[in-house]
N, C-alpha and C positions, 0 to 999 in steps of 0.2 A: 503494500500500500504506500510505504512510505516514497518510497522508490521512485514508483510512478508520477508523483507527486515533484517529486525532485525536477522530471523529466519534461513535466507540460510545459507548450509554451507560454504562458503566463506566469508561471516558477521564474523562467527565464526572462522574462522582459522585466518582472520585478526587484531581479537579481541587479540587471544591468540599472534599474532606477538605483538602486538602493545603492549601488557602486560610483555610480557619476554624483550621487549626493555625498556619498564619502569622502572619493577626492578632492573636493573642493571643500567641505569640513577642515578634512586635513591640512590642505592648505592654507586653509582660515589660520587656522590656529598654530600653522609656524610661523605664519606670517606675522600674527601677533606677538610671538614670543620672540623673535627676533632673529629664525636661522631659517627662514624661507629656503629655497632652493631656486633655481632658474626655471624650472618648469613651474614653481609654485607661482613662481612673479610673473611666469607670462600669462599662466592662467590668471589671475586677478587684473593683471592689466588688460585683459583682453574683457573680463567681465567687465570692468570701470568704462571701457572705453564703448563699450554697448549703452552703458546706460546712459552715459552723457549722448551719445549718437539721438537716444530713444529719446532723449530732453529729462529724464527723470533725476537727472544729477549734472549739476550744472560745471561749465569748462572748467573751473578753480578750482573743482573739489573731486574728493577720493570717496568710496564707498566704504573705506577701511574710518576716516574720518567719523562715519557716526559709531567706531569700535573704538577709539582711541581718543576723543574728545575733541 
């Protein structure tokens, strides 16, 4: 039973949500402790630079700004 379970695909697209919500967790939080990595800063600058595109955060400002004051 279990098994099977493992194998549908909805196991599987859930898996992939739950993993692309991680890696950017992840990178949240080295970013704020201070040992980011190069894949972590391009993933965040690549999300900051969406949101300013999308107008929800304006050219001066960072998305890490409402984590760090």
């Amino acid at each position: 039973m279990a098994a099977q379970g493992i194998a549908t695909k909805k196991s599987v697209k859930l898996d992939d949500i739950g993993f692309g919500r991680l890696v950017f967790l992840l990178s949240l939080r080295r970013a704020l402790q201070g040992s980011a990595n190069a894949e972590d800063i391009g993933l965040l600058d690549a999300i900051n630079d969406s949101l300013q595109a999308l107008g929800l955060l304006g050219s001066s400002k960072t998305f890490l700004d409402s984590f760090t004051g």
